[in-house]
C-alpha positions in Angstrom: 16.0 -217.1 -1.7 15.5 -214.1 0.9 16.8 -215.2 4.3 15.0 -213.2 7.1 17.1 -212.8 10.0 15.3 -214.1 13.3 13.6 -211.1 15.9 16.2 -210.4 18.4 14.9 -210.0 21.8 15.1 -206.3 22.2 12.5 -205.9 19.0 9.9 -208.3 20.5 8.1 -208.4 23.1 7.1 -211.9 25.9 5.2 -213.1 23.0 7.7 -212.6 20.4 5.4 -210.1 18.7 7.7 -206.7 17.1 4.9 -204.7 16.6 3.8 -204.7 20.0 7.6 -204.7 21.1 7.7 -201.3 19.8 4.1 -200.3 21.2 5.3 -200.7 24.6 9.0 -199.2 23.9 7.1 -196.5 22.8 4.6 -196.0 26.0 7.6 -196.1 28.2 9.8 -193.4 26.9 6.4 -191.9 26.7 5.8 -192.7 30.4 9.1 -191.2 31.6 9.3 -188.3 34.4 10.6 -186.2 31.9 7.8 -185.5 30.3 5.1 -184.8 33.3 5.5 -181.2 33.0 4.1 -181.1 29.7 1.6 -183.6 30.6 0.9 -181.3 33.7 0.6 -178.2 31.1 -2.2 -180.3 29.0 -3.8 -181.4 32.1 -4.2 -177.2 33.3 -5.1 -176.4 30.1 -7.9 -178.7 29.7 -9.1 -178.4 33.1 -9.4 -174.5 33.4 -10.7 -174.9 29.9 -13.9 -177.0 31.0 -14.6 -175.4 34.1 -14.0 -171.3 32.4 -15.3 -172.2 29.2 -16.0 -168.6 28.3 -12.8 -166.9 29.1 -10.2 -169.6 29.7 -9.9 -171.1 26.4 -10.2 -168.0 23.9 -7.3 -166.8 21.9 -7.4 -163.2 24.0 -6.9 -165.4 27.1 -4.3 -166.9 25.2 -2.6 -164.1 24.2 -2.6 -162.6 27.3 -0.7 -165.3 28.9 1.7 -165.0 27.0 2.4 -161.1 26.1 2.2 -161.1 30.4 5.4 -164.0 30.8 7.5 -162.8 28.0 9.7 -160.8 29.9 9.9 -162.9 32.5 10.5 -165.6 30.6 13.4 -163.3 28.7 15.0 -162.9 32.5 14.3 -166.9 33.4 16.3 -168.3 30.5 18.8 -165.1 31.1 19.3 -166.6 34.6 19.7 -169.5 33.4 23.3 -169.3 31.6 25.4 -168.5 34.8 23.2 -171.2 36.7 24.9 -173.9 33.9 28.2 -172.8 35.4 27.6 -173.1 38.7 26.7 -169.6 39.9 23.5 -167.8 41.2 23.1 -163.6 39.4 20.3 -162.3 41.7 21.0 -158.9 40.2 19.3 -159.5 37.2 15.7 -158.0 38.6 17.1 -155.0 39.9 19.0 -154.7 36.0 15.7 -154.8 34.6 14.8 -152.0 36.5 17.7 -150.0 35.9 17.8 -150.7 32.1 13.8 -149.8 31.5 15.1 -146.5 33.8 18.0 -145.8 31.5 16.4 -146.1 28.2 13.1 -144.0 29.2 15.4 -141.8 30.8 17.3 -140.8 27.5 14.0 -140.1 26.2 12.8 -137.7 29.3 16.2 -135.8 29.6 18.4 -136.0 26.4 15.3 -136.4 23.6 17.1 -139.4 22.4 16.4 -141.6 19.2 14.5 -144.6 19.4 17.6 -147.0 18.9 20.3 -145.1 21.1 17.5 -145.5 23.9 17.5 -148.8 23.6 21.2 -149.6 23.1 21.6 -147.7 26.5 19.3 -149.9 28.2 21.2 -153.5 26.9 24.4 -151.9 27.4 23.4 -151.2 31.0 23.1 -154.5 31.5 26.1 -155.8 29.6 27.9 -153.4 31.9 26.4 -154.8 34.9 27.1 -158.0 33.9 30.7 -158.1 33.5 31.2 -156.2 36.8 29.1 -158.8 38.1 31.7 -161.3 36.3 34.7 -159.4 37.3 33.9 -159.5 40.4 33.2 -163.6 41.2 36.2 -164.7 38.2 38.8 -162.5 39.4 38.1 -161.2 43.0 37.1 -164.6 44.1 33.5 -163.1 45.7 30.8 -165.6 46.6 28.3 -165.1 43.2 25.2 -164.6 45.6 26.8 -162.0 47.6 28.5 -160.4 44.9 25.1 -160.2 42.8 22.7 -159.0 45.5 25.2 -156.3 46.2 25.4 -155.3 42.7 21.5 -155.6 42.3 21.3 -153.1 45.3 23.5 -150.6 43.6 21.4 -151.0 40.3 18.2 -150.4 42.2 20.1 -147.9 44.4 20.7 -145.7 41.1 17.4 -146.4 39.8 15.4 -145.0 42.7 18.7 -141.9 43.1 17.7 -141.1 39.3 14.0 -141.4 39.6 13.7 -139.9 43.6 11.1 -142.9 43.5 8.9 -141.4 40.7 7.7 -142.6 37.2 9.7 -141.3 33.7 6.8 -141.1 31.5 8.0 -137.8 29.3 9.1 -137.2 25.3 8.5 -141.1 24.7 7.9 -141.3 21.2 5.2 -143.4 19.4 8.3 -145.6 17.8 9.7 -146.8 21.2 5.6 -147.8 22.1 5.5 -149.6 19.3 8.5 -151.9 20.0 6.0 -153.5 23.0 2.7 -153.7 20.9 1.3 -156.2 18.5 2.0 -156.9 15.2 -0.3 -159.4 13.2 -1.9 -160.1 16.7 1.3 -161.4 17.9 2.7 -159.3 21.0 6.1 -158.4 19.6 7.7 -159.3 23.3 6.9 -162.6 22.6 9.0 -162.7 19.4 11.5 -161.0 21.4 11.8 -164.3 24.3 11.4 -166.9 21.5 14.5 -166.0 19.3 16.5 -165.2 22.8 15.1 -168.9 24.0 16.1 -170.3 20.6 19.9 -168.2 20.6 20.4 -169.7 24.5 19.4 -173.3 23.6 21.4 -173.1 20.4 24.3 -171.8 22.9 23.8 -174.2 25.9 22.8 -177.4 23.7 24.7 -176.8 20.3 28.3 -175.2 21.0 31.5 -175.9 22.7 31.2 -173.3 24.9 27.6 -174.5 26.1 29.5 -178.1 27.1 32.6 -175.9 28.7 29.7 -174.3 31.0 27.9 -177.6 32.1 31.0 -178.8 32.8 32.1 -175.9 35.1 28.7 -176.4 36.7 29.8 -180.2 37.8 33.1 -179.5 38.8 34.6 -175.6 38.5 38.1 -177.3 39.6 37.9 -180.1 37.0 36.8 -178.1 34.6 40.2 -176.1 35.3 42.3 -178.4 35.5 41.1 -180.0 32.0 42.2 -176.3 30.6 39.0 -174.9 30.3 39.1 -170.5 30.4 37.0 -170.8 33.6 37.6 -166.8 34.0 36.6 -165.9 30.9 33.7 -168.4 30.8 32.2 -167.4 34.0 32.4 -163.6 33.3 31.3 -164.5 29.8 28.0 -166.3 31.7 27.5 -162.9 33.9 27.7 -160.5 30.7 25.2 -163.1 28.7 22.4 -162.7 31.9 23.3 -159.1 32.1 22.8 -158.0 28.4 19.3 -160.5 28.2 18.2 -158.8 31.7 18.9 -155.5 29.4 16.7 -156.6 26.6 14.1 -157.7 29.0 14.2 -154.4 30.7 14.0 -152.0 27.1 10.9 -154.6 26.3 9.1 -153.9 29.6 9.6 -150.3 29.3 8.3 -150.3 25.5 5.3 -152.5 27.1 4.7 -149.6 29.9 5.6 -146.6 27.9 7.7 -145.7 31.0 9.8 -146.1 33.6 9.0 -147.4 37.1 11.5 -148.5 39.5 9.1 -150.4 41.3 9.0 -153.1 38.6 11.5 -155.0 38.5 11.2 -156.7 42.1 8.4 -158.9 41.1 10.4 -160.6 38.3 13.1 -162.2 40.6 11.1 -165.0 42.0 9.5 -166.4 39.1 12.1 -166.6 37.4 13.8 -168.8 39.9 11.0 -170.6 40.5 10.8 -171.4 36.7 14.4 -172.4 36.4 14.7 -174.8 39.4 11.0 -176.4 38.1 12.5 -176.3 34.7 15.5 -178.9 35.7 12.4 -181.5 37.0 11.5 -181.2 33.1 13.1 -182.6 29.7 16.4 -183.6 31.0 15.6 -184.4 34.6 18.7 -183.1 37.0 20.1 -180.9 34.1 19.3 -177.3 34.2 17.8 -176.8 30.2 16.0 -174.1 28.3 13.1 -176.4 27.4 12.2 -177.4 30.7 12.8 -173.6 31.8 9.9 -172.8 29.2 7.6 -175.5 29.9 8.1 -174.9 33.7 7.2 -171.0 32.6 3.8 -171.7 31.3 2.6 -174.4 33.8 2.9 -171.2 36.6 1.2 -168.7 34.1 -1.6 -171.2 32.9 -2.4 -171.9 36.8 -1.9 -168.1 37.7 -4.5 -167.5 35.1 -6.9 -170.0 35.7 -7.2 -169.2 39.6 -7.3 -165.6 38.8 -10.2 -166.1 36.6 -11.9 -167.9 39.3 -11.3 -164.6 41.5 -9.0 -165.8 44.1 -6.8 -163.3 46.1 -4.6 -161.4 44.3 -1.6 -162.8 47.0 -2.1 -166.4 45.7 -0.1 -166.1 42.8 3.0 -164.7 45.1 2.4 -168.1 47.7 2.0 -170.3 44.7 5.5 -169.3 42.8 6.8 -169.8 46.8 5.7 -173.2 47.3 7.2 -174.2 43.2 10.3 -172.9 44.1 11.0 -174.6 47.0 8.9 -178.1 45.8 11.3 -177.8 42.9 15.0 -176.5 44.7 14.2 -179.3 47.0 13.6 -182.1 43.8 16.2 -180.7 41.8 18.4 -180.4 45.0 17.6 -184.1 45.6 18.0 -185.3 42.0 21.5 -184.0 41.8 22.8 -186.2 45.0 21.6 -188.9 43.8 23.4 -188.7 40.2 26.3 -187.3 42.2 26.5 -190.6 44.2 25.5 -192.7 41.5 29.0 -191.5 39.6 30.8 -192.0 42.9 
């Protein structure tokens, strides 16, 4: 004789029915804050899609969207590693310009191969990077004056280099090609998604991803506990450097040159994403998922009020209003967990 073991009261629900039990566990994780940005993604999608029916929902559309955000979606989830720790790199924009400068610049003056251009443009930001690290680890300076300084010197040399002009000589057909399509598929999309995929691995699968969350609640504690808080934070700096670096060399394949104008534009999304990003997935938590998510809510909208012809300023007042709506959330969200551990 089978004995069946009675429903316990977590598997049942007021009527002592299981299935329904589970029904309604399963609409309330469902139901949770931390998924409304991808239910506010569906929501744009579908909305645009009824009311532009003939441009919004095509796979041109589509891949527009995203061939447009993948570099700035490369420099959002860059950003995002020394924002774990507890610091701020608003040099990273001004990197991207100096790295898309460097590697059409070896083509324009020295004639360079295809791959030693590129190297020179991730290096460039690796370099910057640890200086950038140096300089907050071991000379103590506040990361969001040591950054913008060192973002003004990148730019500085950019515009020194360039006297203001466009590099646009000697590139070859072989650098192009590293910001066309293949398949249909932009190839700067393939380029964010694997460094998405590497930073979540880092942030969400590693040791060192934990050591940098931790220095991001407490710096001192994380110290104390004998955590390499130098070497992680100029670690973090070199990591945002070197993607800033890829995401410049990626832009400059896309353009087929070299504009020191660019990179400005790239700062504030990419804040804007990040600080949306930790109202998403893991609510309070600064994570790549939410980061990405919170990236294609801004370009779906962008896109859909563009294709209903408004101004050409509203996407810069939009990304304005996100990032302080979500600094102000996020900033909210973490005193309360703050004085909930308290």
């Amino acid at each position: 004789m089978t004995i069946t073991a009675p429903p316990t009261q977590e598997s049942t629900d007021a009527t002592g029915d299981p299935v329904a039990a589970t029904r309604t566990s399963r609409f309330r994780r469902l139901a949770e804050p931390r998924w409304y940005g991808f239910y506010a993604l569906v929501v744009i999608v579908v909305l645009f899609s009824v009311l532009l029916p003939r441009t919004y929902p095509t796979a041109s559309n589509v891949t527009a969207v995203f061939s447009n955000e993948a570099v700035g979606l490369m420099l959002a989830v860059g950003m995002l590693i020394p924002i774990v720790a507890g610091y701020f790199d608003l040099s990273l924009a001004s990197v991207l310009t100096l790295s898309m400068i460097v590697s059409i610049g070896m083509f324009q003056f020295f004639e360079a191969p295809t791959w030693l251009a590129c190297v020179a443009g991730v290096l460039t930001g690796s370099f910057i990077g640890l200086l950038n690290g140096i300089s907050v680890a071991w000379l103590r300076i506040n990361s969001m004056v040591a950054t913008l300084a060192m973002g003004s010197i990148a730019l500085g040399i950019a515009l020194w280099w360039t006297n203001g002009s466009i590099f646009a000589l000697n590139v070859p057909e072989s650098f192009r090609a590293l910001g066309s399509r293949v398949g249909g598929i932009p190839l700067p999309v393939v380029y964010a998604a694997v460094i998405c995929v590497a930073i979540w691995w880092l942030l969400e699968k590693t040791p060192t991803g934990r050591y940098l969350y931790a220095m991001g609640d407490s710096n001192d504690a994380a110290r104390l506990a004998g955590l390499p808080t130098h070497r992680l934070t100029v670690a973090s700096f070199v990591a945002s450097g070197t993607v800033a670096g890829i995401a410049g060399v990626a832009e400059a394949a896309i353009l087929g040159s070299g504009n020191p104008q660019v990179g400005a534009g790239f700062l504030l999304p990419a804040f804007a994403a990040v600080f949306l990003g930790a109202a998403i997935y893991t609510i309070g938590r600064y994570n790549v998922i939410g980061t990405i998510v919170a990236v294609l809510v801004l370009a779906a909208l962008v896109a859909g009020l563009q294709q209903f012809g408004l101004p050409f300023y509203i996407e810069s007042l939009l990304k304005g209003v996100v990032l302080l709506a979500a600094v102000a959330f996020t900033s909210g969200r973490f005193s309360s967990l703050s004085r909930a551990r308290k």
